[in-house]
PDB file with SEQRES, HELIX, SHEET and CRYST1 records, atoms N, CA, C and O in Angstrom:
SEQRES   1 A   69  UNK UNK UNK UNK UNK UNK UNK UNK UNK UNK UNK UNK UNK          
SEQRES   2 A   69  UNK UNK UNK UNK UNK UNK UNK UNK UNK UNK UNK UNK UNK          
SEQRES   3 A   69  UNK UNK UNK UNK UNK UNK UNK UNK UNK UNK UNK UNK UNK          
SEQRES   4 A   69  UNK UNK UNK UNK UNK UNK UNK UNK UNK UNK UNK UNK UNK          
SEQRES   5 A   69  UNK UNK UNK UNK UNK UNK UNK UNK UNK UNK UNK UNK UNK          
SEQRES   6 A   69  UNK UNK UNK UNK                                              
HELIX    1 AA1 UNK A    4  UNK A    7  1                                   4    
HELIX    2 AA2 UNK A   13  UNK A   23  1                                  11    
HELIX    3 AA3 UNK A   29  UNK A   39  1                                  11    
HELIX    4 AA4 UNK A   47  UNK A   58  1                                  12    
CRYST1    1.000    1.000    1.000  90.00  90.00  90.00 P 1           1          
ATOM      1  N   UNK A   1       0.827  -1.192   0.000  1.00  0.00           N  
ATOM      2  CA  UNK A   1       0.000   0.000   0.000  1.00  0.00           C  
ATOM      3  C   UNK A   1       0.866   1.249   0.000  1.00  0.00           C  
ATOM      4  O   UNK A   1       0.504   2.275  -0.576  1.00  0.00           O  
ATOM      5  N   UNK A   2       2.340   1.114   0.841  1.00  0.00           N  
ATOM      6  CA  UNK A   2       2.980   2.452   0.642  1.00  0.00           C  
ATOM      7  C   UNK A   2       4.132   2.899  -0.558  1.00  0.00           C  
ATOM      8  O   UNK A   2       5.086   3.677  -0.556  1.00  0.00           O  
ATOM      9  N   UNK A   3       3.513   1.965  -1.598  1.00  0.00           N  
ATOM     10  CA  UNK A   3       4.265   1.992  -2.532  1.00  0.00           C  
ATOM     11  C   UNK A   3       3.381   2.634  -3.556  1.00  0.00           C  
ATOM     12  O   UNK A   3       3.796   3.383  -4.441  1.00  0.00           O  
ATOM     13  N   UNK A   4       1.824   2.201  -3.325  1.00  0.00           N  
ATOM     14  CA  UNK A   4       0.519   2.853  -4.091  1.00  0.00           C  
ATOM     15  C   UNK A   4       0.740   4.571  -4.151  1.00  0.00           C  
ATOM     16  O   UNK A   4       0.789   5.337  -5.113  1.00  0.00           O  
ATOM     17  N   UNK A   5       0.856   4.817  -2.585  1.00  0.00           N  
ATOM     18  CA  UNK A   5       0.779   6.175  -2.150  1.00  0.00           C  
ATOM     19  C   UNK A   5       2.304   6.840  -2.997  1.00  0.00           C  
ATOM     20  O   UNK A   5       2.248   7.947  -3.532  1.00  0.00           O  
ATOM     21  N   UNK A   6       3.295   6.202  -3.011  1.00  0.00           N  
ATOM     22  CA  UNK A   6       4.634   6.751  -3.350  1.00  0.00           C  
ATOM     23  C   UNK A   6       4.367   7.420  -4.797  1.00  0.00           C  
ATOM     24  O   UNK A   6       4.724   8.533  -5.185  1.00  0.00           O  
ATOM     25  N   UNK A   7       3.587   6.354  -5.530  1.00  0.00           N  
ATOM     26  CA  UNK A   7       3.561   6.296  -7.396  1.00  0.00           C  
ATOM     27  C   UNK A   7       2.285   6.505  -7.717  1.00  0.00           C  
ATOM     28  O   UNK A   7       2.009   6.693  -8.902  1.00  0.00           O  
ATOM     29  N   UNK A   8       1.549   6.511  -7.000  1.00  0.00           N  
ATOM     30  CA  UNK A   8      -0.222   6.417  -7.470  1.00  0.00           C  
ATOM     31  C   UNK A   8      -0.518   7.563  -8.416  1.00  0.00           C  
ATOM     32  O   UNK A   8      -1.077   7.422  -9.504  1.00  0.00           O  
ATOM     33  N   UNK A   9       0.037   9.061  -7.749  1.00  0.00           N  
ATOM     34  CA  UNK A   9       0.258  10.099  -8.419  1.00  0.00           C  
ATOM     35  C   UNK A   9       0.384  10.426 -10.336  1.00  0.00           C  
ATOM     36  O   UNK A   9      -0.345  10.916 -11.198  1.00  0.00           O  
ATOM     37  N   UNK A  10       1.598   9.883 -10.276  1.00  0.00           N  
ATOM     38  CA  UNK A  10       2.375   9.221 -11.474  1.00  0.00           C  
ATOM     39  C   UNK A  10       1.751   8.337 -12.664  1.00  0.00           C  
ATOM     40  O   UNK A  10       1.556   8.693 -13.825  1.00  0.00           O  
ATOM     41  N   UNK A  11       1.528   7.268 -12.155  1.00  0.00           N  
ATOM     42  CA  UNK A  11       0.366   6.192 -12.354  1.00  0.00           C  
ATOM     43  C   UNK A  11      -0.843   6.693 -12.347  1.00  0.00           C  
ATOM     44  O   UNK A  11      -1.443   6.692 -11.272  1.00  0.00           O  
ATOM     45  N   UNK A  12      -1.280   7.061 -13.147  1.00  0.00           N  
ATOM     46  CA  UNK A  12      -2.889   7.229 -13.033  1.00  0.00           C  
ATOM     47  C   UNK A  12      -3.575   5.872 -13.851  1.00  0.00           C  
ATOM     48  O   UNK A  12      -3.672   5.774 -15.074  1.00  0.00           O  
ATOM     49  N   UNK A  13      -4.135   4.600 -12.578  1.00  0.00           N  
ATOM     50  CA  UNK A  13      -4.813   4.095 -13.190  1.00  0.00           C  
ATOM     51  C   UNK A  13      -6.320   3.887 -14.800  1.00  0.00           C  
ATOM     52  O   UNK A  13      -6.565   3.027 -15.646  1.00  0.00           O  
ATOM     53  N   UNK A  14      -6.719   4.806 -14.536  1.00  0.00           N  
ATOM     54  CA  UNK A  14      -8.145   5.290 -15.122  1.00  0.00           C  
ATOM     55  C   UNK A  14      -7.467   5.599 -16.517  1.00  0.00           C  
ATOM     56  O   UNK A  14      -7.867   5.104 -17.571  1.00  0.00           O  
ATOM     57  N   UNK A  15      -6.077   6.730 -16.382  1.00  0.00           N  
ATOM     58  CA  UNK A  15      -5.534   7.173 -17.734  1.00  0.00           C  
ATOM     59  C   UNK A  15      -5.108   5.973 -18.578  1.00  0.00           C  
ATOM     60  O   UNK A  15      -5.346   5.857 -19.780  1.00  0.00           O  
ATOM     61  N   UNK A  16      -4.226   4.792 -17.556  1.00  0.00           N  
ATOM     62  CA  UNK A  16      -3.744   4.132 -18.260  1.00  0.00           C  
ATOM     63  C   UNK A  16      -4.629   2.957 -18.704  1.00  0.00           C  
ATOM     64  O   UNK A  16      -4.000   2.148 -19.385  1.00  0.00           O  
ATOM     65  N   UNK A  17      -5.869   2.658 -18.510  1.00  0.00           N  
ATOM     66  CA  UNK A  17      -6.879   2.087 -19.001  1.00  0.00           C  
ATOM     67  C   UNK A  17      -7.356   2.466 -19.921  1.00  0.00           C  
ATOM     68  O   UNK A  17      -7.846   1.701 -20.752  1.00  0.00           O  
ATOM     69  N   UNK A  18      -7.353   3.633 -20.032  1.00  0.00           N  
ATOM     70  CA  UNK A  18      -8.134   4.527 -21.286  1.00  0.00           C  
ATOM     71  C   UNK A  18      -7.100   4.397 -22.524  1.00  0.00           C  
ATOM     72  O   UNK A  18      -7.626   4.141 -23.608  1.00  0.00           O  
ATOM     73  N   UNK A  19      -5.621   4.549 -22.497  1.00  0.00           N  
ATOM     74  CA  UNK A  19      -4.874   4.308 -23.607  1.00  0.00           C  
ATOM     75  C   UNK A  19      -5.035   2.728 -24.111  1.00  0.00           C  
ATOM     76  O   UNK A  19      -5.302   2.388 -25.264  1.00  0.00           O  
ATOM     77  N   UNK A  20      -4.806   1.827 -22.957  1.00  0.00           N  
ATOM     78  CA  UNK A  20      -4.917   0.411 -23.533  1.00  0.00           C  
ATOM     79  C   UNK A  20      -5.968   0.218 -24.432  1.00  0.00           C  
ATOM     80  O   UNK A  20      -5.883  -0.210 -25.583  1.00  0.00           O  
ATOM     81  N   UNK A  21      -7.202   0.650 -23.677  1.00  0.00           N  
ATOM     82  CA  UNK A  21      -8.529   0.281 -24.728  1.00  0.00           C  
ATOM     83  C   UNK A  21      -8.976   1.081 -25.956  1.00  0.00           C  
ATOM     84  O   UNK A  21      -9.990   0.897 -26.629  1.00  0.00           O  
ATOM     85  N   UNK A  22      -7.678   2.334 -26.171  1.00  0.00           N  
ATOM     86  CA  UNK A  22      -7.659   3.093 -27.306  1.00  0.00           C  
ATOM     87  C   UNK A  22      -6.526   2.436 -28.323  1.00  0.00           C  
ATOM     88  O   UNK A  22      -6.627   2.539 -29.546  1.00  0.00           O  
ATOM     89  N   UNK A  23      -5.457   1.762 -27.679  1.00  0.00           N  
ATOM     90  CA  UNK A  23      -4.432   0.776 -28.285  1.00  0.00           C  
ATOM     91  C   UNK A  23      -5.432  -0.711 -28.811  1.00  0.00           C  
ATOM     92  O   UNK A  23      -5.228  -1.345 -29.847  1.00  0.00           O  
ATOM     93  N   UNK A  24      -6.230  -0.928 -28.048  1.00  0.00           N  
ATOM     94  CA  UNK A  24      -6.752  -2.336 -28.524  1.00  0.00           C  
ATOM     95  C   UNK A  24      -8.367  -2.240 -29.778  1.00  0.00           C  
ATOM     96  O   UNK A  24      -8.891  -2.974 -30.615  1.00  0.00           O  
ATOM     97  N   UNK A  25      -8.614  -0.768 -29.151  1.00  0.00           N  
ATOM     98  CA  UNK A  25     -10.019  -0.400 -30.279  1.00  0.00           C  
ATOM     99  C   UNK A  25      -9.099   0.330 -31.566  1.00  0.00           C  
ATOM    100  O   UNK A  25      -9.895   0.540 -32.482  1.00  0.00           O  
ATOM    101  N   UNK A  26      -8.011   0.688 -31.871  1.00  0.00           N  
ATOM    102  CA  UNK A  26      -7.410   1.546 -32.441  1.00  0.00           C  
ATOM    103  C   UNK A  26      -7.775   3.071 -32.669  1.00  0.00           C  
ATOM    104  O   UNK A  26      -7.973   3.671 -33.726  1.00  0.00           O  
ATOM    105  N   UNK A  27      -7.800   3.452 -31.548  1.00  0.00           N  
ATOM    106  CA  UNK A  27      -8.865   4.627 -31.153  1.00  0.00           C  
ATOM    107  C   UNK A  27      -9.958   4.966 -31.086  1.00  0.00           C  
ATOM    108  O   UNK A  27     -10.409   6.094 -30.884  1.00  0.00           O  
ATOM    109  N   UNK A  28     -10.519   3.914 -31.267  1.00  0.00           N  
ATOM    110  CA  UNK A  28     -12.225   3.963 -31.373  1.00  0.00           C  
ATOM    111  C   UNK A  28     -13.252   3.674 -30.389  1.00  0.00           C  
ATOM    112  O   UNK A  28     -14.443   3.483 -30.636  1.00  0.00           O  
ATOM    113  N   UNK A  29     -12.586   3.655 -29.041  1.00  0.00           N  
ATOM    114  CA  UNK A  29     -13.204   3.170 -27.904  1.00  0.00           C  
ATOM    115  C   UNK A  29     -14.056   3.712 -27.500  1.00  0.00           C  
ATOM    116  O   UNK A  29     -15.149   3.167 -27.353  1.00  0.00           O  
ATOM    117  N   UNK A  30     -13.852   4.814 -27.229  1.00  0.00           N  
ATOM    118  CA  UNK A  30     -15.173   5.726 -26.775  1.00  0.00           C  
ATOM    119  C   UNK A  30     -16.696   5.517 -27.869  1.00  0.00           C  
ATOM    120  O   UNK A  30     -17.882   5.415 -27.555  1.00  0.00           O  
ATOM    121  N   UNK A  31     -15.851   5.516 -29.547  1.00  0.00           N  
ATOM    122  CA  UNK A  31     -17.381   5.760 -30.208  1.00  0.00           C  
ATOM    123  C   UNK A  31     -17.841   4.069 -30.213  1.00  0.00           C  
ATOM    124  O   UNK A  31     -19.021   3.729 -30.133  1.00  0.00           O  
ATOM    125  N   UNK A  32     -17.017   3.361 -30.291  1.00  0.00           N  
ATOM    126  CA  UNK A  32     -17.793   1.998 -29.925  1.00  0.00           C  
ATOM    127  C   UNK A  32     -18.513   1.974 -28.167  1.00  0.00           C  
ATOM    128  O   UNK A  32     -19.716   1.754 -28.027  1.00  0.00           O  
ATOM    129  N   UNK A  33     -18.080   2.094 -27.586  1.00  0.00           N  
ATOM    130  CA  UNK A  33     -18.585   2.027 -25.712  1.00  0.00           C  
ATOM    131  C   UNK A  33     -20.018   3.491 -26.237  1.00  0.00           C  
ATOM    132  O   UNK A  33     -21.089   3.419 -25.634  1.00  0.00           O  
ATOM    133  N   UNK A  34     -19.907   4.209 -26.907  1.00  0.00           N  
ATOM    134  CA  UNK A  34     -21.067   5.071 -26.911  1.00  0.00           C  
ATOM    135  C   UNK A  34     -22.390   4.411 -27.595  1.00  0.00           C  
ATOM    136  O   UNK A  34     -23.525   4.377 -27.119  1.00  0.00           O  
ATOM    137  N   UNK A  35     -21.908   3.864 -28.916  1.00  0.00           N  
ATOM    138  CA  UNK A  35     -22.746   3.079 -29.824  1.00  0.00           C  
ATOM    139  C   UNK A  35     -23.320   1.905 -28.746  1.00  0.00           C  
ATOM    140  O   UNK A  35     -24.533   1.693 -28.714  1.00  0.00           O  
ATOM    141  N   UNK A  36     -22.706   1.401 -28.158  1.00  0.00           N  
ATOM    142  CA  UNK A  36     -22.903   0.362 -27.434  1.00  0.00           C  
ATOM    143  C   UNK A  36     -24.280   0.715 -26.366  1.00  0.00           C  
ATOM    144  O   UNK A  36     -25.210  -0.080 -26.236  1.00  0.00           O  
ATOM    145  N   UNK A  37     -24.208   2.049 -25.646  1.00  0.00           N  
ATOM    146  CA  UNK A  37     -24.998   2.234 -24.566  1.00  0.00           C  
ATOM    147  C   UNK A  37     -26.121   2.648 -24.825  1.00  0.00           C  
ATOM    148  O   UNK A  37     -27.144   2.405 -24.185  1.00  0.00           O  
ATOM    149  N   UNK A  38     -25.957   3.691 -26.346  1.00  0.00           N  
ATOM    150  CA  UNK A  38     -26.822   4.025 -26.719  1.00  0.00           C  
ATOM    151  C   UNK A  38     -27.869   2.927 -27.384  1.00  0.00           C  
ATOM    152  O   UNK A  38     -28.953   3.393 -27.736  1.00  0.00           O  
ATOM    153  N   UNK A  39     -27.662   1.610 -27.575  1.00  0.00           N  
ATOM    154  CA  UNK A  39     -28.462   0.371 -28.100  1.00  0.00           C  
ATOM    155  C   UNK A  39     -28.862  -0.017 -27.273  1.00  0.00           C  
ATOM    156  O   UNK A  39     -29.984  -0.452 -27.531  1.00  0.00           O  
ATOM    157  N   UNK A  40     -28.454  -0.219 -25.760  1.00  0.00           N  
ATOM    158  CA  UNK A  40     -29.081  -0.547 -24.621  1.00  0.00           C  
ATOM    159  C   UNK A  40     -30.025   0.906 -23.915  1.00  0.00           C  
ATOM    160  O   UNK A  40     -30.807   0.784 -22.972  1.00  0.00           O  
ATOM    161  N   UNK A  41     -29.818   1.814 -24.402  1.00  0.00           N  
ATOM    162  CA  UNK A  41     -30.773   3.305 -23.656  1.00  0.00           C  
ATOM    163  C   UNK A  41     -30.038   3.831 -22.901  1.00  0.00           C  
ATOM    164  O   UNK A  41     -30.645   4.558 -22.114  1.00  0.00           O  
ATOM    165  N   UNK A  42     -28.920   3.805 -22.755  1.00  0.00           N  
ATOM    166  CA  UNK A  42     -28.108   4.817 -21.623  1.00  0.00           C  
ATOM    167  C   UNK A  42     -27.580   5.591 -22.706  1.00  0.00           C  
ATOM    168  O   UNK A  42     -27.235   5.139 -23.798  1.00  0.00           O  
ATOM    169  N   UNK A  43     -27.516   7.411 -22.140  1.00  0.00           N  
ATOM    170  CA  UNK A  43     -27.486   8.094 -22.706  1.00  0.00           C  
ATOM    171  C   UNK A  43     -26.059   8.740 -22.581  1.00  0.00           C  
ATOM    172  O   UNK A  43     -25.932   9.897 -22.980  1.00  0.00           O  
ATOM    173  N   UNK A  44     -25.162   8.191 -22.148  1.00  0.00           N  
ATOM    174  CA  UNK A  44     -23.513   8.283 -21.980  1.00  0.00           C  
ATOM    175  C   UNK A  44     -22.916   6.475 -21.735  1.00  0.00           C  
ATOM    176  O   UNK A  44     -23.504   5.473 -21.327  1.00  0.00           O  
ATOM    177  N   UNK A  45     -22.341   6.573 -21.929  1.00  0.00           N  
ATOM    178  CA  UNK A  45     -21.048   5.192 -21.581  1.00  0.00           C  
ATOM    179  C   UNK A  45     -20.251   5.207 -20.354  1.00  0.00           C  
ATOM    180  O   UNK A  45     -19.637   4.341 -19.730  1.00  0.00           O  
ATOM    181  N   UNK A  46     -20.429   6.306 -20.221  1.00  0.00           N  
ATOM    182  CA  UNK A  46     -19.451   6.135 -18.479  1.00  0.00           C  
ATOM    183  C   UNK A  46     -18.234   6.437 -18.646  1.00  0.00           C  
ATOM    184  O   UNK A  46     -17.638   6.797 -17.630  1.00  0.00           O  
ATOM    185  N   UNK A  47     -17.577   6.402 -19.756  1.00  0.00           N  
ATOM    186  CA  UNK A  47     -16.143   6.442 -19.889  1.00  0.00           C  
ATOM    187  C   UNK A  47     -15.464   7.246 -19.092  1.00  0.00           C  
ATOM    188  O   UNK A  47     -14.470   6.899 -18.453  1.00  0.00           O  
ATOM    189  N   UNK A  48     -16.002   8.441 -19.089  1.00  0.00           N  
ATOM    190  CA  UNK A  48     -14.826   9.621 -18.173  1.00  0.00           C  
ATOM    191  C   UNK A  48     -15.602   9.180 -16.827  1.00  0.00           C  
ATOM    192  O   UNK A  48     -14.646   8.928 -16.094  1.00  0.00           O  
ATOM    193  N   UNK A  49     -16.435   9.005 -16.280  1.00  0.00           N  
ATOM    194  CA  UNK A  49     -16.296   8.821 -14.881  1.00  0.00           C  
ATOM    195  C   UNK A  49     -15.911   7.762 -14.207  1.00  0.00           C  
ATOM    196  O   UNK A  49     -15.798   7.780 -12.981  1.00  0.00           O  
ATOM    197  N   UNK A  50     -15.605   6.446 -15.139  1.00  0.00           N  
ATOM    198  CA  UNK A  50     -14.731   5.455 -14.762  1.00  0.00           C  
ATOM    199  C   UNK A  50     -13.354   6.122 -14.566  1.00  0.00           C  
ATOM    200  O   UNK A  50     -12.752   6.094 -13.493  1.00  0.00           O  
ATOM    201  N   UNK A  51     -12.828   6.823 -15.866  1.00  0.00           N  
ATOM    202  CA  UNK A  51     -11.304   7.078 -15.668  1.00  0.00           C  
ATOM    203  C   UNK A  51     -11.121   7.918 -14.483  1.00  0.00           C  
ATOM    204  O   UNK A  51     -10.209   7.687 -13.689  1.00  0.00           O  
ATOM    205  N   UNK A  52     -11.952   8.889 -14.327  1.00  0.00           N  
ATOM    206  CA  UNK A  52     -11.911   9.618 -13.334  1.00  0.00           C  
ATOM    207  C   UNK A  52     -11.935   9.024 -11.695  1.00  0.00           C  
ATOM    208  O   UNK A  52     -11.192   9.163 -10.723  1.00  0.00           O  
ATOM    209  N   UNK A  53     -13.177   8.311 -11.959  1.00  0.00           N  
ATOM    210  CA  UNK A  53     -12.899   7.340 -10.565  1.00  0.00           C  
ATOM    211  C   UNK A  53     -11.235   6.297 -10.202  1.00  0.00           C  
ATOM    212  O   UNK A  53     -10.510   6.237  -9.209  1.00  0.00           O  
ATOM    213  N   UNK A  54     -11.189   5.608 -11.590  1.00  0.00           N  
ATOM    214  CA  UNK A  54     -10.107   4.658 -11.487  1.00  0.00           C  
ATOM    215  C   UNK A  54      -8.866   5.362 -10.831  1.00  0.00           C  
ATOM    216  O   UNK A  54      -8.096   4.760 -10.083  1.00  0.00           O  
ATOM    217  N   UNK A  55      -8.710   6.902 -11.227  1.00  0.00           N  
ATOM    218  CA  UNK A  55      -7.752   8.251 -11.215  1.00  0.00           C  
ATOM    219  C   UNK A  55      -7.549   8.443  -9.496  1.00  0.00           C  
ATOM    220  O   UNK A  55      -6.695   8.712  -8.652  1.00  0.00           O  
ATOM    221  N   UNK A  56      -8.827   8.135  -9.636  1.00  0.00           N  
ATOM    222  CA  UNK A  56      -9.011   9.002  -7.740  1.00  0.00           C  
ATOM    223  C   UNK A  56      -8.087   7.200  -6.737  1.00  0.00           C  
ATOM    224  O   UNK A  56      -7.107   7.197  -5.992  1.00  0.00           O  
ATOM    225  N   UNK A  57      -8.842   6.153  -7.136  1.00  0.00           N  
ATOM    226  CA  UNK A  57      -7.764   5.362  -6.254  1.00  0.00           C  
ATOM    227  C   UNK A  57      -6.570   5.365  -6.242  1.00  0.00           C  
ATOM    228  O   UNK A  57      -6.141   5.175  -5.104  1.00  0.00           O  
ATOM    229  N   UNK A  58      -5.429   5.557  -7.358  1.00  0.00           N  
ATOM    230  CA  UNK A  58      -4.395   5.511  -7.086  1.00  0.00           C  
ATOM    231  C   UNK A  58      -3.570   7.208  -6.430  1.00  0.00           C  
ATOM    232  O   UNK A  58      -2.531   7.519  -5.847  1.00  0.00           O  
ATOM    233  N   UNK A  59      -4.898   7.975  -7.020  1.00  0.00           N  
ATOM    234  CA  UNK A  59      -4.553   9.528  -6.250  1.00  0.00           C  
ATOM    235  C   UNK A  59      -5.507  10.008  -5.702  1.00  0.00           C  
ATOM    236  O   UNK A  59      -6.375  10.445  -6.459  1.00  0.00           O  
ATOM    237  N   UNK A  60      -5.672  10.092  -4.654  1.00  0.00           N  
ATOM    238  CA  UNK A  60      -7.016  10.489  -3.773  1.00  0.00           C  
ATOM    239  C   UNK A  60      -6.930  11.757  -3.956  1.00  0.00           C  
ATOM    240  O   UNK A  60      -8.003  12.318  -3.736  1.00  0.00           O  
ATOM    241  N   UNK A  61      -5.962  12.549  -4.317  1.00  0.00           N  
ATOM    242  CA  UNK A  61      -5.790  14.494  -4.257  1.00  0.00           C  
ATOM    243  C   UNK A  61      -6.569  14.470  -5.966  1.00  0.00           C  
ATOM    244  O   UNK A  61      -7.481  15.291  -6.064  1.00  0.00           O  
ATOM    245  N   UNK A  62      -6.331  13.751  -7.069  1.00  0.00           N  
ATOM    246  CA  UNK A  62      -6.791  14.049  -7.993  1.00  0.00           C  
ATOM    247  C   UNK A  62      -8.154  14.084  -8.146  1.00  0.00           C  
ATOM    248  O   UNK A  62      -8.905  13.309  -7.554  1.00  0.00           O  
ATOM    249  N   UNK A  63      -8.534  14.980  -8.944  1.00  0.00           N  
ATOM    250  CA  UNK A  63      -9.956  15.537  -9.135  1.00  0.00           C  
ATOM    251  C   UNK A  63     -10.195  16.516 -10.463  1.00  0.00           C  
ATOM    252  O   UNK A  63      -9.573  17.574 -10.553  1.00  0.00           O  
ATOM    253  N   UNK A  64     -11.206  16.060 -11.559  1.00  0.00           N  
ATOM    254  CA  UNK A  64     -11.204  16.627 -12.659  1.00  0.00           C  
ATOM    255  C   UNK A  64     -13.091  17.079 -12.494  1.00  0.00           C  
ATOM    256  O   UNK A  64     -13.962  16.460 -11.883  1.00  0.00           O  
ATOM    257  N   UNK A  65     -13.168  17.968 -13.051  1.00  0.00           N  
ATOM    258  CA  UNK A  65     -14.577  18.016 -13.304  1.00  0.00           C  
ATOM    259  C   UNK A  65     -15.036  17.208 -14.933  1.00  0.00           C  
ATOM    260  O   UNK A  65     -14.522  17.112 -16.047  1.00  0.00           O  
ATOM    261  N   UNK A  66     -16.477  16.677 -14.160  1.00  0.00           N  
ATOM    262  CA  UNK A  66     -16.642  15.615 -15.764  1.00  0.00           C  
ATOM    263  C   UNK A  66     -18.191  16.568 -15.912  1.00  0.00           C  
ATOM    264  O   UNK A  66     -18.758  17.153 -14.988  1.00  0.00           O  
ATOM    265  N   UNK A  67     -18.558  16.511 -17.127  1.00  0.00           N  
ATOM    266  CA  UNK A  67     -19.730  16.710 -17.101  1.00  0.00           C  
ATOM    267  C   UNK A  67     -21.056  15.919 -17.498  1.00  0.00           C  
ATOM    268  O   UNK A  67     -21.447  15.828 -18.662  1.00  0.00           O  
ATOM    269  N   UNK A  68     -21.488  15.543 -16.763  1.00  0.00           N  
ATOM    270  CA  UNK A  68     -22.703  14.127 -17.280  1.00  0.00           C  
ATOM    271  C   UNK A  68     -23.979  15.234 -17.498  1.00  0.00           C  
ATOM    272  O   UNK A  68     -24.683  16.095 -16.970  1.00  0.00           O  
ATOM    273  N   UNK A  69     -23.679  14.497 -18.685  1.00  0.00           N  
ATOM    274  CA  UNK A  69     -25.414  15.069 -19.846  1.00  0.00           C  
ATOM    275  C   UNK A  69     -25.601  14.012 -20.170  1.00  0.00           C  
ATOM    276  O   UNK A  69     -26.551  13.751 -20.908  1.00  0.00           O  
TER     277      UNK A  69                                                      
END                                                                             
């Protein structure tokens, strides 16, 4: 755990999730995860408030404003 706190900063989980699944969609993650929610009726995908959340465990000081419409 005091190795989390040392690098967590650094490491931003949430960011580095978001590149992988932009490396594995070939940038297309977001408009596929949107297409996707929007076929089930949700009117966002979640994407930034996952990264944002994922962001906050490894840095509890980090904090972005997201805007959900």
């Amino acid at each position: 755990m005091k190795i989390i706190k040392c690098i967590g900063c650094f490491i931003r989980l949430g960011s580095i999730t978001e590149h992988i699944i932009g490396l594995v969609t070939l940038g297309h993650g977001k408009t596929a995860a949107s297409w996707v929610a929007r076929k089930l009726g949700y009117s966002n995908c979640g994407c930034d408030r996952r990264r944002v959340t994922m962001n906050q465990w490894t840095c509890p000081e980090y904090s972005e404003t997201i805007s959900i419409i």
